[in-house]
Backbone bond lengths (Angstrom), bond angles and torsions (degrees), N, CA, C in turn:
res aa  C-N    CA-C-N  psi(-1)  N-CA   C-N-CA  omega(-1)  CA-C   N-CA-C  phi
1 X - - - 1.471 - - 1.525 108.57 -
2 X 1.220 126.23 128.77 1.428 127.77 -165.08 1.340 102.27 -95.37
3 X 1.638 133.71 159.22 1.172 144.73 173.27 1.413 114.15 -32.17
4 X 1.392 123.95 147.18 1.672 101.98 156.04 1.158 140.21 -102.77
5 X 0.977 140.98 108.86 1.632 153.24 -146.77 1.630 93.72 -49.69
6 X 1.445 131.44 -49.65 1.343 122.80 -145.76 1.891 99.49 -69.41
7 X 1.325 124.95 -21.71 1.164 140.11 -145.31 2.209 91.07 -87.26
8 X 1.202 98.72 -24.44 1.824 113.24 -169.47 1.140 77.27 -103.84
9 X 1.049 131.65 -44.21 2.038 116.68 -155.83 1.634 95.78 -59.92
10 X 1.579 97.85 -48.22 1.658 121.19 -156.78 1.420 101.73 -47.57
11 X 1.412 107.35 -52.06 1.765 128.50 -174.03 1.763 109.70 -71.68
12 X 1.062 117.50 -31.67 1.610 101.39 170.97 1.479 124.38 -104.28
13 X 1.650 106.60 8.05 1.347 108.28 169.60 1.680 99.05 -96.02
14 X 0.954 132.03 -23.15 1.242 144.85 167.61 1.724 124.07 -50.58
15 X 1.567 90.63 -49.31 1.657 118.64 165.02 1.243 93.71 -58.57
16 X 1.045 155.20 -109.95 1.471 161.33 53.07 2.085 93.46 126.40
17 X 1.247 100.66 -38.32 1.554 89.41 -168.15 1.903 117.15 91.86
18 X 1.148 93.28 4.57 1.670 92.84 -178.45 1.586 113.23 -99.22
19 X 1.169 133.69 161.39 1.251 135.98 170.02 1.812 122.53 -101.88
20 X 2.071 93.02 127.08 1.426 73.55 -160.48 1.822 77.92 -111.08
21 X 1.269 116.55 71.69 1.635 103.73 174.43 1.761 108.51 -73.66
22 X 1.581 116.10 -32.60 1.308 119.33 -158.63 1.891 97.99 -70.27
23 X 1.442 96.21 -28.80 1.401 105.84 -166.14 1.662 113.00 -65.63
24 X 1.287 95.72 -48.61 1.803 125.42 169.71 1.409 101.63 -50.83
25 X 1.323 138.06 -34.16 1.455 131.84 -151.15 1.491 84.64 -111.78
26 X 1.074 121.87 -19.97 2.283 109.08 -176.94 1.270 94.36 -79.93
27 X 2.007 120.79 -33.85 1.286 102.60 -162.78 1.553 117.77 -101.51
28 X 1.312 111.13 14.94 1.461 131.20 -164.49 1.825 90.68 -104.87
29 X 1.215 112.33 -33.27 1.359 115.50 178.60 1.651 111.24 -66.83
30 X 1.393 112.96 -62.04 1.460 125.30 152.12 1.142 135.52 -22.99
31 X 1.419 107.30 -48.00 1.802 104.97 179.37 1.509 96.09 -76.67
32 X 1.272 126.06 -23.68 1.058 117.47 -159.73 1.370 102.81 -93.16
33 X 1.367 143.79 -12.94 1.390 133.70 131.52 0.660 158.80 -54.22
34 X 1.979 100.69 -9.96 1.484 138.25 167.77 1.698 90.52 -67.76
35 X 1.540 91.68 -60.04 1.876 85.31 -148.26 2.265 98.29 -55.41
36 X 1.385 118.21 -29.83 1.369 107.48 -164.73 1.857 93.10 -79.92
37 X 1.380 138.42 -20.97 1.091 119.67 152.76 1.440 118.64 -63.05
38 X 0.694 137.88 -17.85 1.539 136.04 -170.09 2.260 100.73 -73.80
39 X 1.741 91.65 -44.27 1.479 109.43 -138.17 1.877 92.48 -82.90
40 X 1.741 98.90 -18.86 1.854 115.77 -168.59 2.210 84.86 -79.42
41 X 1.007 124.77 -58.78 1.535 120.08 169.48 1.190 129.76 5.25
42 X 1.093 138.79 65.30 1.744 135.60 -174.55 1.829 113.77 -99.95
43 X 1.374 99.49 59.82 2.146 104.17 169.63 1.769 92.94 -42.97
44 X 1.340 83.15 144.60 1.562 110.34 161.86 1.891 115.51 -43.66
45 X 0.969 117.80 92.62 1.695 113.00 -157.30 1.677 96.59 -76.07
46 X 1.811 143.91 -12.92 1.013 121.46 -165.41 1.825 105.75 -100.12
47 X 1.605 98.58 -10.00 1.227 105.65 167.08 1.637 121.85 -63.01
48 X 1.551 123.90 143.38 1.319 94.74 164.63 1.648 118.49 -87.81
49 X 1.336 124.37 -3.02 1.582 112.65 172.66 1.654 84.22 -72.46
50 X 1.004 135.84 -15.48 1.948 117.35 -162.39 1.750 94.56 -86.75
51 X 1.598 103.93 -28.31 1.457 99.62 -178.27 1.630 114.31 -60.02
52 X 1.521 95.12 -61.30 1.194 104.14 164.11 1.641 130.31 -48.17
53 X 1.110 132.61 -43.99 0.815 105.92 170.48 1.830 136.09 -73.29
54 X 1.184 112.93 -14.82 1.307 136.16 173.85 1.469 112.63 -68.14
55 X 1.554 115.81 -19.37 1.171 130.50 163.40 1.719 115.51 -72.87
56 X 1.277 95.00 -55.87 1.660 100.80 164.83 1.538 116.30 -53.09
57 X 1.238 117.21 -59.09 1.607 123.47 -169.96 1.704 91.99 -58.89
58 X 1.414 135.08 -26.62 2.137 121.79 -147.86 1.601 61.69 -86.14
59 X 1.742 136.25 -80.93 1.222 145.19 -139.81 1.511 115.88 -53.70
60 X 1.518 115.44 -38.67 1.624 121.72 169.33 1.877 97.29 -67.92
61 X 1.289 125.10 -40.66 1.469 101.56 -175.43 1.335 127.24 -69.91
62 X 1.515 100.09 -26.55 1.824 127.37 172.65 1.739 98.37 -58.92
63 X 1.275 108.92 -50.63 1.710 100.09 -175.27 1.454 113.46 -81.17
64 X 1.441 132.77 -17.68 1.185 154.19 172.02 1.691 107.21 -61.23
65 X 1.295 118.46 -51.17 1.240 123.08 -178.31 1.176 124.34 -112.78
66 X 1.524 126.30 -2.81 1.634 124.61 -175.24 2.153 95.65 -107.16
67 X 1.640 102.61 -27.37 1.261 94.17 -172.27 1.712 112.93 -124.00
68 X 1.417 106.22 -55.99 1.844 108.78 166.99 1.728 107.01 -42.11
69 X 1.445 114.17 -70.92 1.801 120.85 176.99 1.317 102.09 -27.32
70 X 1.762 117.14 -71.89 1.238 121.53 -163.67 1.499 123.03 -37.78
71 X 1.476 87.96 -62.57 1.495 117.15 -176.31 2.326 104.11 -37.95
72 X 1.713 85.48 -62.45 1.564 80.83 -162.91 1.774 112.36 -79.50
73 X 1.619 99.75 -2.42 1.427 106.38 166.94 1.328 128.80 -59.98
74 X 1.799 103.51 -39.66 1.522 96.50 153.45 1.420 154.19 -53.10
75 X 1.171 123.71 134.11 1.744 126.09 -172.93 1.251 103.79 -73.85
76 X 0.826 141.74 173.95 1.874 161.30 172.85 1.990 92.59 -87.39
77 X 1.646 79.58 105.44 1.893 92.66 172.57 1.247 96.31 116.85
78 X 1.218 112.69 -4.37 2.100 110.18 166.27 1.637 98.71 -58.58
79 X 1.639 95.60 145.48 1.502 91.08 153.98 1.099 152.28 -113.07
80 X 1.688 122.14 144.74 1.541 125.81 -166.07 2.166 104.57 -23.51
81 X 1.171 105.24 153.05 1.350 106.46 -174.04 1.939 86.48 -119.37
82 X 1.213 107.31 125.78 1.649 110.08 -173.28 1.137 96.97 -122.43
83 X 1.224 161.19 117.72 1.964 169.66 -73.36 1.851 91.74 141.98
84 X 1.783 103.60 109.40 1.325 109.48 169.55 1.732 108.82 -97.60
85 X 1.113 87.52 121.05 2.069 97.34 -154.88 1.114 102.40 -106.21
86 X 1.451 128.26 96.25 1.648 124.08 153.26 1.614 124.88 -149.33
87 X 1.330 109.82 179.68 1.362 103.07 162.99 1.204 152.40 -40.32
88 X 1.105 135.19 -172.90 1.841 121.38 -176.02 1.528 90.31 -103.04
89 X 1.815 99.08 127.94 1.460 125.60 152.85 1.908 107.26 88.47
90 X 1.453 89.40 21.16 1.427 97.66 169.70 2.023 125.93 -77.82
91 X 1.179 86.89 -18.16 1.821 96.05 -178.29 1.899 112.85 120.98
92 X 1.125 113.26 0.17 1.332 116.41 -151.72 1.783 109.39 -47.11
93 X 1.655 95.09 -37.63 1.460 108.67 -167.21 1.545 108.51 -79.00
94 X 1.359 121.18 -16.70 1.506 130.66 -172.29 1.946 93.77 -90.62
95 X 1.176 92.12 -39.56 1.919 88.58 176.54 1.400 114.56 -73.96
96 X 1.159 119.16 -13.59 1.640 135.40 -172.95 1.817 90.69 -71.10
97 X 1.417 89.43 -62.83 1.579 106.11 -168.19 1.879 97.60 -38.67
98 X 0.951 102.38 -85.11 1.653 137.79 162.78 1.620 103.17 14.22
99 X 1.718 99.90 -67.81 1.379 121.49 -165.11 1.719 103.26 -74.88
100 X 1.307 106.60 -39.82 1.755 110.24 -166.44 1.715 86.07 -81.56
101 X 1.420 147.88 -1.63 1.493 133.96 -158.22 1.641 134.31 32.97
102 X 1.506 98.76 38.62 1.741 114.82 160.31 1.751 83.09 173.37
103 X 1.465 78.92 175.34 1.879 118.20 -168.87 1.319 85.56 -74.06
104 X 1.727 98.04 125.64 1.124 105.97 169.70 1.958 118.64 -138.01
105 X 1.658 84.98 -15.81 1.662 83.49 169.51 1.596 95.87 -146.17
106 X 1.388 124.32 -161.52 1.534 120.86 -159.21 1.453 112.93 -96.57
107 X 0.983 116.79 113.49 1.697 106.80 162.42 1.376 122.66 -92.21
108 X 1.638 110.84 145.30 1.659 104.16 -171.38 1.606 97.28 -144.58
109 X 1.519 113.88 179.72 1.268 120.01 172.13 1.464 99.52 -103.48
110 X 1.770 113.34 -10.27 1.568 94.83 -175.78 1.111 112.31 -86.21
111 X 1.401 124.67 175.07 1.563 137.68 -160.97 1.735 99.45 -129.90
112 X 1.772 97.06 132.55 1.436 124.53 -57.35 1.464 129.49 -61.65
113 X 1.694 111.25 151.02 1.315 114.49 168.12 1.082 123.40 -60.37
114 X 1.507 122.86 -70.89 1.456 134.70 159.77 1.271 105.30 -39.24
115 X 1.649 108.73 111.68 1.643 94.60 155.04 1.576 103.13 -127.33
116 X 1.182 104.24 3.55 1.541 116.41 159.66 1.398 121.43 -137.48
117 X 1.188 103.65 129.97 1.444 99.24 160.00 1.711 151.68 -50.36
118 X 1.016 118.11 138.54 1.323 111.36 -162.48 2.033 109.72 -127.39
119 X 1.232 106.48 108.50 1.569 98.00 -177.16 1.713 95.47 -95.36
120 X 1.137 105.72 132.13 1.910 133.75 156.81 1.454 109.44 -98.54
121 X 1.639 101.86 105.43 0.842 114.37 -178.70 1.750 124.26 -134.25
122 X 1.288 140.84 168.72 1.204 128.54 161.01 1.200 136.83 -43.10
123 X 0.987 148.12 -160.33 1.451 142.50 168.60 1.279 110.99 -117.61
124 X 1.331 131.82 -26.27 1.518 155.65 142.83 1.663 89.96 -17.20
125 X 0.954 101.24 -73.67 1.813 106.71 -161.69 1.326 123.14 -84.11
126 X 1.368 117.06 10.98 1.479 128.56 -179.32 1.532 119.84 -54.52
127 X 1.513 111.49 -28.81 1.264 129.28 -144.61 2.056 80.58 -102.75
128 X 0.993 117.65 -55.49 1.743 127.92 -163.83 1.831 103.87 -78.78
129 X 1.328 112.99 -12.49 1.123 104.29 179.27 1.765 111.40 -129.86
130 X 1.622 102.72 29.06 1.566 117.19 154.05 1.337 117.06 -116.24
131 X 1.581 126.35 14.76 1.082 152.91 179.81 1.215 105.75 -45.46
132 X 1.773 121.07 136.91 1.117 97.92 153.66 1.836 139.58 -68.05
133 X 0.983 126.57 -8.92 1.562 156.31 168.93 0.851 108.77 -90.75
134 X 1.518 135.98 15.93 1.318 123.80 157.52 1.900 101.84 -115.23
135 X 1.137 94.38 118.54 1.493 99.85 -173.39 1.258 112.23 43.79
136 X 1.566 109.55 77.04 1.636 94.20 -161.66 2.137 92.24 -103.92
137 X 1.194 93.12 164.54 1.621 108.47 -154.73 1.376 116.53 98.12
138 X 0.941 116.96 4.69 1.893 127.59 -173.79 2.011 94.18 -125.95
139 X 1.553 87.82 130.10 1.581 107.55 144.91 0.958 117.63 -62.30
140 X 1.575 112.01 136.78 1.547 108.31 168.10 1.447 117.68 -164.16
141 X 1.690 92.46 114.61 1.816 110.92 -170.99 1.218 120.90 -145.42
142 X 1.061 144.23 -178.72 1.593 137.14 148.12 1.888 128.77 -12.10
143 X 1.063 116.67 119.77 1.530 78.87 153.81 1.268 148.64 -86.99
144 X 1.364 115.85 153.83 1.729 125.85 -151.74 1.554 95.52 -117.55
145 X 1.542 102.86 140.95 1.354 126.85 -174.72 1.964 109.34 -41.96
146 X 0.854 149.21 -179.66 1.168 145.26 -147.81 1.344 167.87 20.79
147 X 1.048 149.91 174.44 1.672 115.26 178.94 1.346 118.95 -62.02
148 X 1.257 141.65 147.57 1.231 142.08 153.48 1.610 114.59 -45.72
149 X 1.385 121.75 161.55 1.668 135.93 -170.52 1.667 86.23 -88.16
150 X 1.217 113.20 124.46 1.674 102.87 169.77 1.493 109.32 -66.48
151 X 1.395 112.81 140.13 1.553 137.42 -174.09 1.642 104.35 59.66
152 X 1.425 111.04 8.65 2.146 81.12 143.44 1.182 138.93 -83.29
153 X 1.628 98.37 159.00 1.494 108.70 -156.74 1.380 103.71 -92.24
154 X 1.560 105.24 78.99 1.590 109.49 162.60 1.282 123.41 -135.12
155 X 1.672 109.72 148.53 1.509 117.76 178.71 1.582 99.78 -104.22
156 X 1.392 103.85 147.45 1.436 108.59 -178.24 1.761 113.32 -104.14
157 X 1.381 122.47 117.88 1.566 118.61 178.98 1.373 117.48 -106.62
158 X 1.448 118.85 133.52 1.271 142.02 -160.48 1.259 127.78 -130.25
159 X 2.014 122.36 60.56 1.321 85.38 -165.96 1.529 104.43 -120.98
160 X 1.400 99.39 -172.45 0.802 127.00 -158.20 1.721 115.82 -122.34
161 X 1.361 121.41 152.21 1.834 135.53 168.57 1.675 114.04 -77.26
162 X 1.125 110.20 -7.76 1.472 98.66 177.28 1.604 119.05 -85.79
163 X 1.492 90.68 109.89 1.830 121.63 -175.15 1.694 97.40 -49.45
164 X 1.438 126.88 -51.24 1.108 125.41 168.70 1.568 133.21 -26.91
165 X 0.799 114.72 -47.27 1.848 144.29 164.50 1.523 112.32 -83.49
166 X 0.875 130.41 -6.12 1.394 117.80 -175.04 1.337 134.35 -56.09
167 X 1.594 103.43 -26.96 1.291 113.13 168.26 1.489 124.65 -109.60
168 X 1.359 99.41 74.86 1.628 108.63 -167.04 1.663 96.79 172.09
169 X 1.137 100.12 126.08 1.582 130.92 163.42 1.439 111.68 -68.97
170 X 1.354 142.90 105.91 1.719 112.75 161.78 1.578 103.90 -115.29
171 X 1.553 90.81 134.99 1.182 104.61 -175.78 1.473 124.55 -123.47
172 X 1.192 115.12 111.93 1.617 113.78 -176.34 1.266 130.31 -87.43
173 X 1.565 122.69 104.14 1.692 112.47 -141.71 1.704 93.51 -113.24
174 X 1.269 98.07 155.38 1.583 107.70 166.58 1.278 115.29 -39.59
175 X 1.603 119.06 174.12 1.422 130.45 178.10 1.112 102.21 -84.83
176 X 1.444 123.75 149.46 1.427 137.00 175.55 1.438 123.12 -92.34
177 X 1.233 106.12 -4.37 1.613 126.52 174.55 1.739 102.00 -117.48
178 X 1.053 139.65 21.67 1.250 155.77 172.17 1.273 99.60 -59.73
179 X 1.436 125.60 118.04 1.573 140.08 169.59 1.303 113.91 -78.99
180 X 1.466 116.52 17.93 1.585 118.00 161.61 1.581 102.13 -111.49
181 X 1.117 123.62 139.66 1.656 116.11 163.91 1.209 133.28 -55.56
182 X 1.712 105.39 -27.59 1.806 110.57 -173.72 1.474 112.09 -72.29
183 X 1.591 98.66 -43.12 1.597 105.37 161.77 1.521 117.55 -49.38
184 X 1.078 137.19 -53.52 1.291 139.71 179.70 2.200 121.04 -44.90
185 X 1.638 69.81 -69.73 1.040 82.64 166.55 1.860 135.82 -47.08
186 X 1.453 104.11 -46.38 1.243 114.47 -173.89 1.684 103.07 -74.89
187 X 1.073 111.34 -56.15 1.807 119.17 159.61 2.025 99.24 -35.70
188 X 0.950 121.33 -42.59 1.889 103.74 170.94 1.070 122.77 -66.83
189 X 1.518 113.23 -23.37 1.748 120.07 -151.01 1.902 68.20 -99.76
190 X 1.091 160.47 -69.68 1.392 164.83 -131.13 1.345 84.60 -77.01
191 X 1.340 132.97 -67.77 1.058 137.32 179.04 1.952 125.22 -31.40
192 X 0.814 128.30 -52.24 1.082 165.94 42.99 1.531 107.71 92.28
193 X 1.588 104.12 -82.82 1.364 112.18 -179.71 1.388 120.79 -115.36
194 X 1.565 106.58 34.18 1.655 128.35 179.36 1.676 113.95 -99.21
195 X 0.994 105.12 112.25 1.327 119.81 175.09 1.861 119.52 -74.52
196 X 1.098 110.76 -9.32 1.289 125.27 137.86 1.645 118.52 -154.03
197 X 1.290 108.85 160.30 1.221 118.18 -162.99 1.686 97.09 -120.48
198 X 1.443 109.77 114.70 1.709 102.61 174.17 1.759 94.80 -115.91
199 X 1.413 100.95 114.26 1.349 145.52 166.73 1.608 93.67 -48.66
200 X 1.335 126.97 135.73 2.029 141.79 -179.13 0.911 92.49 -141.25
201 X 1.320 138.63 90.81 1.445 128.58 111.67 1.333 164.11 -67.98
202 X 1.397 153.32 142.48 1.393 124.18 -170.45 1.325 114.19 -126.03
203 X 1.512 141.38 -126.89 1.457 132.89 162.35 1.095 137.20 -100.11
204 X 1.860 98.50 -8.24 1.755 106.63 169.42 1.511 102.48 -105.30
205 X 1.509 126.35 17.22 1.873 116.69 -177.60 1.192 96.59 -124.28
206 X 1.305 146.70 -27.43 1.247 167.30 -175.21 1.580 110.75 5.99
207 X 1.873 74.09 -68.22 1.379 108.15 -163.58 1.437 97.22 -106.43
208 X 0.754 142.92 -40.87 1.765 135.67 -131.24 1.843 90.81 -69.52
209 X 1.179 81.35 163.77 1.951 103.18 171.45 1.630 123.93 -35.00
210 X 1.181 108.25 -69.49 1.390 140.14 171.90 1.531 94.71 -32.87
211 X 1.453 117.00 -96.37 1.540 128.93 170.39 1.436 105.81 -13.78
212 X 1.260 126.57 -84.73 1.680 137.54 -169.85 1.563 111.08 -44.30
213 X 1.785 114.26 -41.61 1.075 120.65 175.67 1.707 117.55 -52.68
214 X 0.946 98.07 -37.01 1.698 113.41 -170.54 1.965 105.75 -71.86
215 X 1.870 94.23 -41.24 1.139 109.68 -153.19 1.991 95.20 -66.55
216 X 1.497 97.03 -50.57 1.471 111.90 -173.95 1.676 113.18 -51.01
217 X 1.150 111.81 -46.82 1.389 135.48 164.27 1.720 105.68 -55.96
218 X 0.753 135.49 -41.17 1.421 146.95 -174.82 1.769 95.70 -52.51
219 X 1.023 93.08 -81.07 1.752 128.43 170.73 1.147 126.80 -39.37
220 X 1.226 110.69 -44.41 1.571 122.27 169.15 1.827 110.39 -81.69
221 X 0.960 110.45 -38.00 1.640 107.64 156.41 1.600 137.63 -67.10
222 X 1.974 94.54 -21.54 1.475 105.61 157.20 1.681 99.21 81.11
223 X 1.679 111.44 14.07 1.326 120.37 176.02 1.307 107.55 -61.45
224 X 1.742 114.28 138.48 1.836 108.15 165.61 1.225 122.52 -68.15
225 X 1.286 129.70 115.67 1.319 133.98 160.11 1.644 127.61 -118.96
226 X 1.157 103.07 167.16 1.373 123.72 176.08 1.805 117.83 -128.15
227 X 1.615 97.36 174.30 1.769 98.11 -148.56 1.150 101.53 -106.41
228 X 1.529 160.87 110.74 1.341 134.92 135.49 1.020 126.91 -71.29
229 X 1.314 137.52 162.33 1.820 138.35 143.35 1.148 71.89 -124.20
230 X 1.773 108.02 127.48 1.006 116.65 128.69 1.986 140.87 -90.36
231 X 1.115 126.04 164.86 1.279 120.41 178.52 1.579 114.56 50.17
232 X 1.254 111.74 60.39 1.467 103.86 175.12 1.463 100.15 -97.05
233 X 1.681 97.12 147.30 1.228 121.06 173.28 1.921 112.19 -78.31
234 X 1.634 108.96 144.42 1.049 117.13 -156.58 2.036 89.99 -72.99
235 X 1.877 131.92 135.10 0.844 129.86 175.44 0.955 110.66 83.63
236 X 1.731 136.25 -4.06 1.436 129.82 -164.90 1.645 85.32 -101.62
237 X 1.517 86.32 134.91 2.001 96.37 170.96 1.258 108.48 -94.05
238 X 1.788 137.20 29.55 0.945 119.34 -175.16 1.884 108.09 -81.30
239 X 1.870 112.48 -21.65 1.194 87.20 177.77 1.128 117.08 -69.25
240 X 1.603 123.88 -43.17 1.324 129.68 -171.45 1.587 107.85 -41.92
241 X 0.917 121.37 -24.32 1.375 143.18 -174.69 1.327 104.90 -54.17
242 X 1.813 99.05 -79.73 1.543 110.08 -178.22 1.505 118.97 -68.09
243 X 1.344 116.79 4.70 1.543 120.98 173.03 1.330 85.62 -99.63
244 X 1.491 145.10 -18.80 1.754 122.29 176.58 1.381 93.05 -61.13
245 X 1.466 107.79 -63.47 1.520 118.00 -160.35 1.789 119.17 -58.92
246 X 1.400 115.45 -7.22 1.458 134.51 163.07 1.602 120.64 -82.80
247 X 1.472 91.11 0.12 1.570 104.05 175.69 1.643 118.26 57.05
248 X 1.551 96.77 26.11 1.976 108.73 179.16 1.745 95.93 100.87
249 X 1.232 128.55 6.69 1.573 112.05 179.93 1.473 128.82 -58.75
250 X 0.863 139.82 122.31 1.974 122.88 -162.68 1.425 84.48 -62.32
251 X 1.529 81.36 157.60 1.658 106.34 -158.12 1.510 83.22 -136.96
252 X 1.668 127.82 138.38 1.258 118.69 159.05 2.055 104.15 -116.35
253 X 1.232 75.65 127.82 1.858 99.75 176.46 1.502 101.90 -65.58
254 X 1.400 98.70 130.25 1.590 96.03 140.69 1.714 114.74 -136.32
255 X 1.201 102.37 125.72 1.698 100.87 -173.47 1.652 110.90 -67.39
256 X 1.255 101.23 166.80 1.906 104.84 -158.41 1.723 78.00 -85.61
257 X 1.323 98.80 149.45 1.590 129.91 168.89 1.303 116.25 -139.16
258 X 1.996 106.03 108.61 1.597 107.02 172.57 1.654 125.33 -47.13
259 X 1.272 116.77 -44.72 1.034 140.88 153.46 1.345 134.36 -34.11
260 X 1.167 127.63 -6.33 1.956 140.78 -153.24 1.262 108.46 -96.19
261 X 1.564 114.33 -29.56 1.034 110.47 -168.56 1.929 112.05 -102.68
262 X 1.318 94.76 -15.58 1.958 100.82 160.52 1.305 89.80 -70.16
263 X 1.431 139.05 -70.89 1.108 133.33 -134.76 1.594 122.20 -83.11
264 X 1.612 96.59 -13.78 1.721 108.92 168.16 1.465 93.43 73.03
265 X 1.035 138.56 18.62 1.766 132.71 -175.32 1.194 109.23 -158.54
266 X 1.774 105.12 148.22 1.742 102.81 154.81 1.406 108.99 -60.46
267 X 1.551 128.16 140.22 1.535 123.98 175.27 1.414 82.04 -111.84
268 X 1.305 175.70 -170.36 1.519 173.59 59.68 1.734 104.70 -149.89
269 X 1.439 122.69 62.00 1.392 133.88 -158.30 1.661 118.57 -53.45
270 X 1.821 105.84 -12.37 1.828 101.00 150.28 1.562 108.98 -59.51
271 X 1.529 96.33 -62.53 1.650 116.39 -177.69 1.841 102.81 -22.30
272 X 1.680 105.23 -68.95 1.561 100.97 -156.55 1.556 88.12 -74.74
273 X 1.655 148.94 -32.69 1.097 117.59 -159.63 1.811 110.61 -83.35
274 X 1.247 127.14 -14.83 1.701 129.52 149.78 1.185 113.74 -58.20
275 X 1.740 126.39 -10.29 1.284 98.59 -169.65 1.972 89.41 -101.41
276 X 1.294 97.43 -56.13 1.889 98.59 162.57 1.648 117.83 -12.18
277 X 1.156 114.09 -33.41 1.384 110.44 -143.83 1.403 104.78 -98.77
278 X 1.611 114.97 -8.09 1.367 125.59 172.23 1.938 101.95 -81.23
279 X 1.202 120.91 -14.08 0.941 111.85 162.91 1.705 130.73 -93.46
280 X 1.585 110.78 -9.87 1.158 131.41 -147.91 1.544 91.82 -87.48
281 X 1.107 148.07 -21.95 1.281 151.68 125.42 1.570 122.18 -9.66
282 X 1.301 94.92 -79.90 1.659 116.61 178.48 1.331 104.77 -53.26
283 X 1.252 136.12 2.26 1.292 121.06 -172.48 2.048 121.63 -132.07
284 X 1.491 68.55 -7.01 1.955 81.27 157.05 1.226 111.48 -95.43
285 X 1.911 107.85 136.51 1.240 111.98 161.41 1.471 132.62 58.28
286 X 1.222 123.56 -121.17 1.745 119.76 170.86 1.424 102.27 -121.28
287 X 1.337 118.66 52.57 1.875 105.60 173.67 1.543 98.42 -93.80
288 X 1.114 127.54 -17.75 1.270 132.61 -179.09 1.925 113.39 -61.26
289 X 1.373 99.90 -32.75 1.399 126.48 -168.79 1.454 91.17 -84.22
290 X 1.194 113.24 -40.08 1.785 103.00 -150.03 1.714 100.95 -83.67
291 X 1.648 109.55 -41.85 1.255 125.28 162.09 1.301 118.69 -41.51
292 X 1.458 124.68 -46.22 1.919 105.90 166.94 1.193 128.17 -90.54
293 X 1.590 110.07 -10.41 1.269 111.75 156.01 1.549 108.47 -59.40
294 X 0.915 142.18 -69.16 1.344 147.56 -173.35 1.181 106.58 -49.11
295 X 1.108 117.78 -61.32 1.952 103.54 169.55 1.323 123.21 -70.04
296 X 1.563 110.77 -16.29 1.567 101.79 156.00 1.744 122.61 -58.69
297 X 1.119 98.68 -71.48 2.038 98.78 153.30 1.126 127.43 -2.05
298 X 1.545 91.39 -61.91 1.983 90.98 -173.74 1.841 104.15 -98.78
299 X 1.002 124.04 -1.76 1.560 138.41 155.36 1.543 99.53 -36.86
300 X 1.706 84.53 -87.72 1.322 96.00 179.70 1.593 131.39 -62.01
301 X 1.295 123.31 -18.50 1.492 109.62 162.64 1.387 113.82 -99.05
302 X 1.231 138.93 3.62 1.719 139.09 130.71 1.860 106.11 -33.21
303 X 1.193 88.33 -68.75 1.891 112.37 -176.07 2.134 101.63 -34.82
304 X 1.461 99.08 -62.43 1.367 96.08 -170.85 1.449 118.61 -98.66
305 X 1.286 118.11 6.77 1.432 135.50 149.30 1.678 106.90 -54.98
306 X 1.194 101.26 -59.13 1.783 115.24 -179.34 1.497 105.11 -35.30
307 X 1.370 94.76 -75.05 1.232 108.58 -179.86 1.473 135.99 -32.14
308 X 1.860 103.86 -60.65 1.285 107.00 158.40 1.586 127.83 -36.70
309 X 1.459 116.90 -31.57 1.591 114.40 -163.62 1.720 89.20 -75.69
């Protein structure tokens, strides 16, 4: 299955200042004839190539409609979807805080905090991101007083009036090394439908397996990301380290603070203004636009790469 042209068209009329809504609506029609060809498909089910393939056809409709749909469902002025992606007990939820500028979800020392995700978002977008097609199989509302049911399927929405942010999703996703599956899992589907991916690391995940696995995969999909270390120790070369192993990628530091976790924030005001600044992009003009176009692109030639195998 070859690339799809409309996904490049989408991105340099976008560049360009032009509107491609008419364009978006021929090809929003399309996928969606993809997905009811996909869904008319009946393989031989007692065979196992029929098993198999019926496995292929449920998983192309799952990516067809939770991420291709999504993607071209959006209008021009949606906002970038930013997913802080790492291991358990890296800081993710204290950088969450950080980025939105006050406490906005829980920070803890226990392992893990996140056991759900939580998107901070505008109020603009309240309505497009309770969708059913937006992560659909997931709850999605406020959060409500108590612990969550371990392994329900809910996303938590949070928004907010600050015009500043408007064009940007932040989303604080489970650990990806999470010894529950729902966590795992839900951290893929976040993964997934993130228009950038900001990478948390600290001095015991750095390196390990898990991390690199994600990282290599990251890369080989050609996904946008960005760098944290979090909590570096004062003199420790382990970030310098993980910027060797980033092959020179900017890396933004944040030095360890006993304190971070009363305070729900980076307090070290170089610290929070490097970490700001990965958003400070996303928030001029149409980079927000150009950014899901572009990961729509590679969405879609992930999507028909699949296919080919």
């Amino acid at each position: 299955m070859t690339p799809f042209p409309a996904a490049a068209t989408m991105e340099r009329m976008a560049a360009q200042g032009l509107s491609f809504e008419p364009l978006r609506l021929r090809v929003l029609e399309q996928v969606d004839g993809l997905v009811r060809s996909l869904a008319a498909i009946r393989p031989a089910a007692w065979a196992d190539p029929g098993q198999q393939v019926a496995g292929a056809l449920l998983e192309a409709r799952r990516r067809l409609e939770d991420h291709i749909r999504f993607r071209f469902g959006r209008g021009r002025g949606a906002p970038a979807i930013v997913v802080l992606f790492g291991g358990t007990g890296v800081g993710k939820s204290t950088l969450l805080n950080t980025l939105a500028g006050k406490p906005v979800t829980e920070t803890s020392s226990r392992r893990p905090c996140t056991t759900q995700p939580l998107l901070y978002h505008h109020q603009s977008a309240t309505e497009a991101l309770r969708a059913p097609d937006f992560l659909a199989g997931y709850a999605k509302g406020p959060p409500e007083p108590g612990q969550p049911k371990p392994g329900s399927m809910t996303v938590e929405t949070m928004a907010h009036e600050d015009a500043t942010l408007a064009s940007v999703v932040l989303v604080d996703a489970p650990d990806y090394d999470s010894v529950e599956g729902a966590n795992r899992r839900t951290a893929e589907d976040l993964y997934r439908i993130a228009d950038l991916v900001v990478f948390v690391v600290n001095p015991s995940k750095y390196a390990d397996e898990e991390t690199w696995k994600a990282i290599r995969r990251a890369r080989a999909e050609k996904k946008a990301t960005a760098w944290v270390f979090n909590r570096a120790e004062p003199e420790d070369p382990a970030a310098e380290d993980f910027r060797r192993l980033l092959e020179g990628a900017p890396v933004v530091v944040i030095p360890r603070d006993t304190e971070a976790h009363a305070a729900g924030m980076v307090r070290d005001p170089a610290a929070r203004d490097a970490l700001r600044g990965i958003l400070r992009d996303l928030l001029l003009g149409d980079a927000a636009d150009r950014l899901r176009l572009a990961e729509l692109r590679r969405s879609w030639d992930a999507f028909a790469s699949g296919l080919d195998r």
